[in-house]
Structure formats: structure tokens, C-alpha cells
C-alpha positions as a Python dict, from the first residue, in 0.01 Angstrom:
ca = {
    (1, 'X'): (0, 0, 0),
    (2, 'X'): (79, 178, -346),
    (3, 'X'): (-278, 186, -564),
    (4, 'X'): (-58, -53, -843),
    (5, 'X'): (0, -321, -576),
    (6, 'X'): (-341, -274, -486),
    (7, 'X'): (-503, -314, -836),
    (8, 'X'): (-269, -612, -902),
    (9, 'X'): (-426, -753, -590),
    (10, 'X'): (-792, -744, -753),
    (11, 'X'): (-860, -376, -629),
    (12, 'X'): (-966, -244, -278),
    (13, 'X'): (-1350, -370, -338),
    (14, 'X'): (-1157, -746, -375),
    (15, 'X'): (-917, -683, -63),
    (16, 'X'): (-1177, -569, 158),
    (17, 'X'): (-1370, -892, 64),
    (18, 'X'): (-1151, -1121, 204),
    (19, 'X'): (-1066, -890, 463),
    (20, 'X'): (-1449, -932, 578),
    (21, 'X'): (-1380, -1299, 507),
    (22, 'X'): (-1106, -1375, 675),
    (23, 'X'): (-1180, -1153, 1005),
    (24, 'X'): (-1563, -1322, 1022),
    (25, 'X'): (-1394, -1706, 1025),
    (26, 'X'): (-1215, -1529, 1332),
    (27, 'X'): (-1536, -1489, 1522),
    (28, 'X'): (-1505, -1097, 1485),
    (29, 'X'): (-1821, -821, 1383),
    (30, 'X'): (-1638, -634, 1129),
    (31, 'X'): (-1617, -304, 967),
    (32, 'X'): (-1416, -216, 664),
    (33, 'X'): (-1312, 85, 497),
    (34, 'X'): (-1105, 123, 128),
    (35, 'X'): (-1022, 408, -83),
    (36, 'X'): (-763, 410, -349),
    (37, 'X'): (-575, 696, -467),
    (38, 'X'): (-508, 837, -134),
    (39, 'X'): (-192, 1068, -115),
    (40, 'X'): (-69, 789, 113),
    (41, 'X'): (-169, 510, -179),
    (42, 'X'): (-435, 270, -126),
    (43, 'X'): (-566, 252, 243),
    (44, 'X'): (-779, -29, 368),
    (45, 'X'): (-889, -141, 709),
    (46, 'X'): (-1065, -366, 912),
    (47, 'X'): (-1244, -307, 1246),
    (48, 'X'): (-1408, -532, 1509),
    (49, 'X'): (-1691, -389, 1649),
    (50, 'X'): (-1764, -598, 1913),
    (51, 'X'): (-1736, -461, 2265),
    (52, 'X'): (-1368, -497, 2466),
    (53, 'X'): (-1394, -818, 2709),
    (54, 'X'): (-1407, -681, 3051),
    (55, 'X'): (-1050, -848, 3116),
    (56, 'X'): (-894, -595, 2864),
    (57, 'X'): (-1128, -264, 2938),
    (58, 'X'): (-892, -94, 3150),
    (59, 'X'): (-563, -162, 2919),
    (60, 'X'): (-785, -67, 2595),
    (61, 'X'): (-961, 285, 2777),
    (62, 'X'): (-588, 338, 2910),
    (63, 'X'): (-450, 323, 2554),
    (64, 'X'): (-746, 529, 2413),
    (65, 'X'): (-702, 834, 2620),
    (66, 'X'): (-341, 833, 2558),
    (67, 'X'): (-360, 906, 2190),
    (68, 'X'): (-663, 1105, 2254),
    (69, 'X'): (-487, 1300, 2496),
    (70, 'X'): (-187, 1317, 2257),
    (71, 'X'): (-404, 1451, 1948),
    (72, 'X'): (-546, 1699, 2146),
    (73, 'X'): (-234, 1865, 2261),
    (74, 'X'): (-58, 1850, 1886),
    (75, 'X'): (-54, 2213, 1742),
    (76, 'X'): (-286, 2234, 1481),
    (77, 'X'): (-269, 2433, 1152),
    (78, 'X'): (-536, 2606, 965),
    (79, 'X'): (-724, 2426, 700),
    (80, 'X'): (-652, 2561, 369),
    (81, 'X'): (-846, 2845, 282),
    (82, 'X'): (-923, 2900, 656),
    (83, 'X'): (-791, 3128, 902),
    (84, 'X'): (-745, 3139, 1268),
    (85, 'X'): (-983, 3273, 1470),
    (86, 'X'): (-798, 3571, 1576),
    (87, 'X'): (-695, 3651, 1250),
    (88, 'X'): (-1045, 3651, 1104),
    (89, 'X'): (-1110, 3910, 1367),
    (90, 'X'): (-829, 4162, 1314),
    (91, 'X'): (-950, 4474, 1084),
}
């Protein structure tokens, strides 16, 4: 979200809150994460940590290893200020 609608919300400390809140009344262990002033805007997220029911393992380990898979074969560039290996090597 942009880090105005975010501050006219009560801030990302307020928003992860009731995050927390409202994912606990749903039974879930949660995790949450907020930073504002991302270049994206204000990022905030919730996790349940509980382990996958055994009914959905297989869909949920499926799904994992596809976008694992997939971030693994995207072409990656340099960090800034880095170099590739080969071209730290050449004279």
C-alpha cells in the first residue's frame, strides 16, 4: 500500500496489530512483518506458522517447489557493487 495510506491507517506498528488480532480469533499461530518506506510503499504481512494439515501437504509441497524451482532458474544479476565471478577473475 502507499506509506500515506498506511500512516492514515494508524501506521504499520497499528496494522500489524490487528493483523495479529484478527488472524489469532481465526485459530491461526501468526507471524507478522511491516516496514514502511519500501520502494514498493508500505509492505505488511501475516504468516501462519502452524504446520500444513496432512490433507493439504502434497498440494502445498507441490506449490512450494514450483516457485522454488522457478526462482532458481530466473537469471540473476549482480548485486550492485559486485561482480560476477568470472569477471572478478579476469586480469
Amino acid at each position: 500500500m502507499d506509506d500515506e495510506e498506511a500512516v492514515g491507517l494508524g501506521g504499520v506498528e497499528l496494522i500489524r496489530a490487528a493483523m495479529r488480532k484478527a488472524a489469532r480469533q481465526l485459530g491461526w499461530k501468526v507471524e507478522t512483518i511491516g516496514w514502511i518506506g519500501t520502494r514498493f510503499g508500505t509492505m505488511i504481512a501475516v504468516r501462519d506458522t502452524r504446520q500444513v494439515p496432512g490433507e493439504h501437504r502434497t498440494v502445498v509441497d507441490a506449490v512450494m517447489y514450483e516457485r522454488m524451482s522457478a526462482a532458481v532458474a530466473r537469471p540473476r544479476l549482480p548485486s550492485p557493487g559486485r561482480f560476477p565471478f568470472s569477471a572478478a577473475l579476469s586480469p
